[in-house]
C-alpha positions in Angstrom: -151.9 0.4 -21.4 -155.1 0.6 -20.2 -156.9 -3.1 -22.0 -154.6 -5.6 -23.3 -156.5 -7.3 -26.3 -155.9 -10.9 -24.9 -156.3 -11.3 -21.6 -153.2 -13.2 -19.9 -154.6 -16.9 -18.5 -155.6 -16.8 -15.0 -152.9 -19.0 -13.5 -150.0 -17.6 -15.1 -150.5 -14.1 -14.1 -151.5 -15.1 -10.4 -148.6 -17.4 -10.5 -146.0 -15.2 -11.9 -147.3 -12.4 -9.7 -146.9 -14.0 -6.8 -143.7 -15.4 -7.4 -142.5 -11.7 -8.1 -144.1 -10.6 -4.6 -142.4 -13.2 -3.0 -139.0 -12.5 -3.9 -139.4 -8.7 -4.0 -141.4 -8.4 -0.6 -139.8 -11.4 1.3 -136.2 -9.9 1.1 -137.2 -6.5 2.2 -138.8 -8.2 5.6 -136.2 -10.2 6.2 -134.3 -6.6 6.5 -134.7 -6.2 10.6 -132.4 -9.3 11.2 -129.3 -7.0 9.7 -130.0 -4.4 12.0 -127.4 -5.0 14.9 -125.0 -7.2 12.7 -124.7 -4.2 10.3 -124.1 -1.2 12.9 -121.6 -3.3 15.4 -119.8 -4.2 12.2 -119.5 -0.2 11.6 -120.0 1.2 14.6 -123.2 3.2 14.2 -126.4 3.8 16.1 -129.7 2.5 15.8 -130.7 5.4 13.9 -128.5 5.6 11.5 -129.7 2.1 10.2 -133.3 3.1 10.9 -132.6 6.1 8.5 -131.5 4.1 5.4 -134.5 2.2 5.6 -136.6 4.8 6.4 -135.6 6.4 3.3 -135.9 3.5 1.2 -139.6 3.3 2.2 -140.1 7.3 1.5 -137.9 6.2 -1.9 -140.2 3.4 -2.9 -143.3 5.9 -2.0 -142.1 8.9 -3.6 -141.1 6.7 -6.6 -144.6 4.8 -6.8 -146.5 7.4 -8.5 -144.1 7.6 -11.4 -143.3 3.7 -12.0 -147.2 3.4 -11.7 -147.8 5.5 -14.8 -145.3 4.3 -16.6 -146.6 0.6 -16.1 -149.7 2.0 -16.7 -149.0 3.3 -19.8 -146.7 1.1 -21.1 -146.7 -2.4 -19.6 -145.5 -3.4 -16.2 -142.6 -5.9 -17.8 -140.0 -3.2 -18.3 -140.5 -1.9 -14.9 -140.4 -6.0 -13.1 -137.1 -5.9 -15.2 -136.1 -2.7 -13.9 -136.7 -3.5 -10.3 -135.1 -7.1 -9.9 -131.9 -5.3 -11.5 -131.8 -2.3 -8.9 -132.7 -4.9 -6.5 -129.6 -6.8 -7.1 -127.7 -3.5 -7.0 -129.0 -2.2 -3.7 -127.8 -5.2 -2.0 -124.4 -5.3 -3.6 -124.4 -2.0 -2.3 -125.3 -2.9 1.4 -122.7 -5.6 1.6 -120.3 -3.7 0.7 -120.4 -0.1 1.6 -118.5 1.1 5.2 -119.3 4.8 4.7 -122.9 5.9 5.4 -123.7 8.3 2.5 -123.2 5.7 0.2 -125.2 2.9 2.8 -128.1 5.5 2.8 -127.5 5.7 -1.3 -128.0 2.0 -1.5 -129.7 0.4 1.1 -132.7 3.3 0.9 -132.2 4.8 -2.5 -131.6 2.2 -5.2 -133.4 -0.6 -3.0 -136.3 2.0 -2.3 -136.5 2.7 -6.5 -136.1 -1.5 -7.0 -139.4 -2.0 -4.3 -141.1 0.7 -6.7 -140.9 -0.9 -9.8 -141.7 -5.1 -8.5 -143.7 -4.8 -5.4 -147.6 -4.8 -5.2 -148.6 -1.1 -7.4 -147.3 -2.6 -10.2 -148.5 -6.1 -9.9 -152.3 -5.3 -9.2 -152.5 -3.1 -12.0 -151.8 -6.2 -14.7 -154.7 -7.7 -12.2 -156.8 -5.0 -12.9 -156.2 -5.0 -16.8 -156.7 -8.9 -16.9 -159.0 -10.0 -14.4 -162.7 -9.0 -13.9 -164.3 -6.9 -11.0 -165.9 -9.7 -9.6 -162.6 -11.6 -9.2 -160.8 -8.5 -8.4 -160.1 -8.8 -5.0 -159.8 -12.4 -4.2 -156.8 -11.9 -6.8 -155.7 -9.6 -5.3 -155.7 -11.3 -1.8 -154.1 -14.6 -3.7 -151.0 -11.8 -4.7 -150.8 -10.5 -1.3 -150.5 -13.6 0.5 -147.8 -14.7 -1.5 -146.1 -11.6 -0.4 -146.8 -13.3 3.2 -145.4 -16.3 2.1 -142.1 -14.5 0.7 -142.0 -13.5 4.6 -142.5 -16.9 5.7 -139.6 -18.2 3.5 -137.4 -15.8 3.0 -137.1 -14.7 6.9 -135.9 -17.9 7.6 -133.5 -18.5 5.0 -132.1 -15.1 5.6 -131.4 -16.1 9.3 -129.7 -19.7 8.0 -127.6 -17.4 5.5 -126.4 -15.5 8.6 -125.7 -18.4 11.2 -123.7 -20.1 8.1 -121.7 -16.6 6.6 -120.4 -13.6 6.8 -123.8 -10.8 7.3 -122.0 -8.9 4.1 -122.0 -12.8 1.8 -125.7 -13.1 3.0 -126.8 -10.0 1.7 -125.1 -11.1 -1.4 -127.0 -14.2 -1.9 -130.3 -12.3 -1.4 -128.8 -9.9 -4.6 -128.2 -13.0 -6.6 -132.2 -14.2 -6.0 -133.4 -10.8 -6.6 -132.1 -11.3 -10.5 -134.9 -14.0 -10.7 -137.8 -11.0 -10.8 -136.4 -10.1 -14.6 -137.1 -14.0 -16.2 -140.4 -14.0 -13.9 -141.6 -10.9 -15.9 -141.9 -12.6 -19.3 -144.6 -14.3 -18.2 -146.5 -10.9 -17.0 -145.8 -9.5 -20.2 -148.8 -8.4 -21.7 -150.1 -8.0 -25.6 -150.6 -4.7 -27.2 -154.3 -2.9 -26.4 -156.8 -3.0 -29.2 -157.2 0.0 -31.3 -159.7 1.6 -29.7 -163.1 2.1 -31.7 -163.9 4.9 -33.6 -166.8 5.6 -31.8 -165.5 5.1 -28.3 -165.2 8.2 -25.7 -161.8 9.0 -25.6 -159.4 7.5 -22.8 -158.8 9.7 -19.4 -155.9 11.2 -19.8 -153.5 10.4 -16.5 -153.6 14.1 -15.4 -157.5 14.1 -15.3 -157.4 11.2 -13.1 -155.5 12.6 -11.2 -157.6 15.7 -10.4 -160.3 13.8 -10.0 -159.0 11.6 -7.3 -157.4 14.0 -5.4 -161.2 16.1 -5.6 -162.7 12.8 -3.9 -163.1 12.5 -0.1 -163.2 9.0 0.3 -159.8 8.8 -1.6 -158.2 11.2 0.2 -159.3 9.1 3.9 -158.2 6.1 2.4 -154.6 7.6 1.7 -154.9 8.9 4.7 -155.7 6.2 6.8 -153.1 3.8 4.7 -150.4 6.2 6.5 -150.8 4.2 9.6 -150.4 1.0 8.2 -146.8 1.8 7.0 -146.0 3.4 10.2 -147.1 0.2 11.8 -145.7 -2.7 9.7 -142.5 -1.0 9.1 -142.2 -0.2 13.1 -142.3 -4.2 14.1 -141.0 -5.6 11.1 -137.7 -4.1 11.3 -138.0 -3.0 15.2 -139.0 -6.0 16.6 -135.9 -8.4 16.6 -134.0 -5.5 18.5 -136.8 -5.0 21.0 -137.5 -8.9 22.1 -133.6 -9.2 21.7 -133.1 -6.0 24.4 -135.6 -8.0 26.7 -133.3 -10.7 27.2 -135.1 -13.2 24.3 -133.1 -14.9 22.0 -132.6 -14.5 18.7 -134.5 -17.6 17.8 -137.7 -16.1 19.1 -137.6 -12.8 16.3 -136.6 -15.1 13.9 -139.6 -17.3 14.8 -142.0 -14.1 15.4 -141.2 -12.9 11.7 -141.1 -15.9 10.1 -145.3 -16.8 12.1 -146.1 -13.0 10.7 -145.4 -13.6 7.1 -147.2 -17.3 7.5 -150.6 -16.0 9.4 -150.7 -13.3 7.1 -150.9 -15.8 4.0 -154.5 -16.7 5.8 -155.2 -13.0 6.3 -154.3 -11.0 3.3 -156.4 -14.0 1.5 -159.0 -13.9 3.5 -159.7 -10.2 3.4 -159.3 -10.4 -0.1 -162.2 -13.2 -0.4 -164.6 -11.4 2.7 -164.4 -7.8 0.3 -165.9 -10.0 -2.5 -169.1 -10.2 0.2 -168.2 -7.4 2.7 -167.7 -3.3 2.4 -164.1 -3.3 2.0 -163.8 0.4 4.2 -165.8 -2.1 7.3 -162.7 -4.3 6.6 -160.2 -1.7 6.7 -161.8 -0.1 9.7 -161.8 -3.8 11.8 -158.2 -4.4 10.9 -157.1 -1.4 12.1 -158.8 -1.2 15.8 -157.8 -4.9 15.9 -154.0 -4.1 16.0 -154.5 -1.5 18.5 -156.1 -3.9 20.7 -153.6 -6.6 20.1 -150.6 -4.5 20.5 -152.0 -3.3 23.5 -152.2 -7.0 25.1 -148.7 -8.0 23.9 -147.4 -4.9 25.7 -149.1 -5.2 28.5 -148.5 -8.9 29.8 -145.1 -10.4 30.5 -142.8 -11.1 27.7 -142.0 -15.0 26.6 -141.6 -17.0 23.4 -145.1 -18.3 24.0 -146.5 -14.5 24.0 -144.4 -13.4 21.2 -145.3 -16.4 19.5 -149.4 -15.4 19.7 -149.1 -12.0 18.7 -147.2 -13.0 16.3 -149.6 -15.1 14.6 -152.6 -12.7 15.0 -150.5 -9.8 13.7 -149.7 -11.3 11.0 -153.1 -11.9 10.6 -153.5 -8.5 10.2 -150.3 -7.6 8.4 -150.6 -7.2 5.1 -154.6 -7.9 5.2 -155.1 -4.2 4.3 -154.0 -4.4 1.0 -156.3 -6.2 -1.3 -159.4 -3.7 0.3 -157.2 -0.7 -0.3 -156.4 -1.3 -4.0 -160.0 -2.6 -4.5 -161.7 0.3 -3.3 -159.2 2.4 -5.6 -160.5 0.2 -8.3 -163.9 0.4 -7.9 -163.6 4.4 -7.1 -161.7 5.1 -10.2 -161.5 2.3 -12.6 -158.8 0.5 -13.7 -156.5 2.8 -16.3 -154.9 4.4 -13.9 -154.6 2.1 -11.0 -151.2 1.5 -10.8 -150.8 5.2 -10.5 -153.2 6.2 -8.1 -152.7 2.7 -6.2 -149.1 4.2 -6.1 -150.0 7.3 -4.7 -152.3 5.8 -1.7 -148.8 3.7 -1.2 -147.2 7.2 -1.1 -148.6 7.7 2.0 -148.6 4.5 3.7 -144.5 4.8 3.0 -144.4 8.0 4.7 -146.0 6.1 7.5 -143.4 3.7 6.9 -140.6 6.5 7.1 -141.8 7.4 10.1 -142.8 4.1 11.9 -138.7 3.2 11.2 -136.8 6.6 11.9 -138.8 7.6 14.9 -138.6 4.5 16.4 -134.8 4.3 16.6 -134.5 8.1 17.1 -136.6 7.8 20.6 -135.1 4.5 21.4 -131.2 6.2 21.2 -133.4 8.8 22.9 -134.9 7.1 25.7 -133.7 4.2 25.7 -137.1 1.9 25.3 -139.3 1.5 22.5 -142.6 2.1 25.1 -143.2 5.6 23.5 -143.4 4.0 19.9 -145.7 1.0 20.7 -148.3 3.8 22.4 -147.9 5.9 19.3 -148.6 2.5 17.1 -151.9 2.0 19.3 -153.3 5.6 19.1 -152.5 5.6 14.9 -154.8 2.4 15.1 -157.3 4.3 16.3 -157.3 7.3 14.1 -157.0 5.0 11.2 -160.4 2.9 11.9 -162.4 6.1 12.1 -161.0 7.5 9.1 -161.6 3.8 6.8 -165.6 3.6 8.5 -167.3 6.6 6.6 -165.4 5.6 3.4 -167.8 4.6 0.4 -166.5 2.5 -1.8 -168.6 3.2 -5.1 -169.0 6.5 -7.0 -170.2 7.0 -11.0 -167.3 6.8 -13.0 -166.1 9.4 -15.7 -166.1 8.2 -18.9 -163.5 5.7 -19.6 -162.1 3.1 -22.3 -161.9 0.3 -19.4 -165.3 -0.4 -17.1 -164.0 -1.1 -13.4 
């Protein structure tokens, strides 16, 4: 569905999209504060909890490609409707499961496949159908700081659902506001594409796209380099409560840490989205990504309080989710919009392996080693790798012929 004849108004799709981001991305952060409730309930290790989430991010990876071209082709409102039912599923399935094969079935697998089909890929490829270059990435930045503000809402309400119930009823409630993404979708719902013109080139087809994008450098550095971002953000978001709670803070402080990351990064995933309507988008990429290092470094290195958790919380989340609107852009620009949920899902691919990684390994060399030290230094070094890999990137290339001018 690569043009929809009429154009959805500008509010409704950046207000329905966000409100879909919200809900979809603001459960999944709140995820970290289940962690220790969930294995002293069953009596399993760190790891073993790390794993079902890890796999729900390789899931919601592995699945991207595929919802992507299916949204592509046909609309994204089937696949909103698809995701907010699994969603609901997933975390029936999490309350309620003892065994882990069936935990790892639900909590990665079905929630992994539900973050696949509502979650960003799908979102910014209605934006690229509907919305101009030239607005492209502020709108994108708009959706991707209401994903923030899910984090900023949701994180708290998720801790006030466990102080008042049972961890297993809380999980429920989140279920029940998952159903919301399905009603949200009518108003994402696109019209048919125009019949294309006679005399019109005829459309890419998806497997061409796909050869060509895997035959580009500069694609293959940015899917590179969006690896470390997973392994990051999934690392802290779901790590951190345990770490700040294991250095003797209370549980107030990672409640207050996650809930300052999803509102700083509200500011920072709009404001990279507005600066990449003015800046090179890879120059963005590349100062995000040395800027965590450095910042991760500080927070390690000085002494531990609610006042220090507190700051690096509010300048990570700066830098949280800020890499998003560049990423997709440059996708954009490099191949046009047809295919972007697609190939937007495949760059996601890699940042979910990152993601995979950034949650297993962490709780496999915690029960290993008992600290989280190794982890934060292998965080720092990713940093690194990523900004040189973003800096050479160029963001524009002559398109193949295509029905839909990026």
């Amino acid at each position: 569905m690569p043009s929809s004849s009429r154009p959805l108004p500008l509010v409704q799709l950046l207000l329905c999209g966000a409100l879909v981001v919200t809900l979809s991305m603001g459960i999944r952060h709140a995820f970290g504060l289940w962690l220790q409730p969930i294995t002293m309930a069953h009596g399993w290790s760190r790891e073993d909890f790390s794993l079902a989430l890890a796999l729900q991010n390789l899931v919601w990876g592995a699945a991207g490609p595929f919802v992507g071209w299916w949204a592509d082709r046909g609309g994204a409102f089937k696949a909103l409707w698809a995701g907010g039912i699994l969603y609901a599923l997933g975390l029936f399935g999490m309350a309620t499961t003892t065994e882990h094969l069936p935990f790892l079935l639900t909590t990665g697998v079905t929630i992994g496949l539900a973050q696949a089909c509502c979650t960003y890929s799908v979102i910014y490829g209605i934006i690229g159908r509907n919305i101009s270059a030239q607005q492209r990435s502020w709108a994108m930045g708009i959706t991707a700081a209401a994903g923030s503000f899910g984090q900023f809402l949701m994180v708290p309400l998720a801790s006030t659902l466990l102080h008042r119930m049972d961890w297993s009823a809380a999980l429920m409630a989140l279920a029940l506001s998952a159903l919301l993404i399905g009603p949200i979708a009518f108003g994402l719902r696109e019209a048919p594409e125009a019949a294309p013109h006679a005399s019109a080139p005829p459309p890419q087809p998806a497997s061409a796209a796909l050869r060509d994008a895997f035959g580009h450098r500069d694609f293959l550095l940015l899917t590179a380099g969006y690896f470390v971002c997973g392994f990051q953000v999934a690392f802290i978001g779901i790590h951190l409560p345990s770490y700040l709670k294991d250095q003797q803070l209370g549980p107030e402080v990672a409640t207050t840490a996650l809930a300052l990351i999803g509102l700083f990064n509200v500011i920072g995933t709009y404001a990279a989205g507005a600066l990449g309507q003015r800046l090179r988008k890879n120059w963005i990429l590349s100062g995000i990504y040395l800027t965590r290092a450095v910042v991760m470094i500080v927070f390690i290195s000085l002494p531990l309080s609610p006042l220090s958790v507190g700051v690096f919380a509010a300048v990570m989340g700066t830098l949280w989710l800020s890499t998003v609107p560049p990423t997709n852009a440059v996708v954009a620009q490099m191949h046009g919009v047809r295919h972007l949920s697609m190939l937007g899902g495949i760059v996601f691919f890699s940042h979910q392996i990152g993601s995979f990684m950034g949650v297993w390994l962490a709780g496999r060399l915690y029960d290993a080693t008992g600290s989280y030290q190794v982890v934060w230094w292998l965080a720092i070094a990713l940093g690194v790798v990523a900004a040189a890999l973003n800096f050479p990137i160029r963001e524009h290339r002559t398109p193949v012929p295509r029905t839909v001018t990026p």
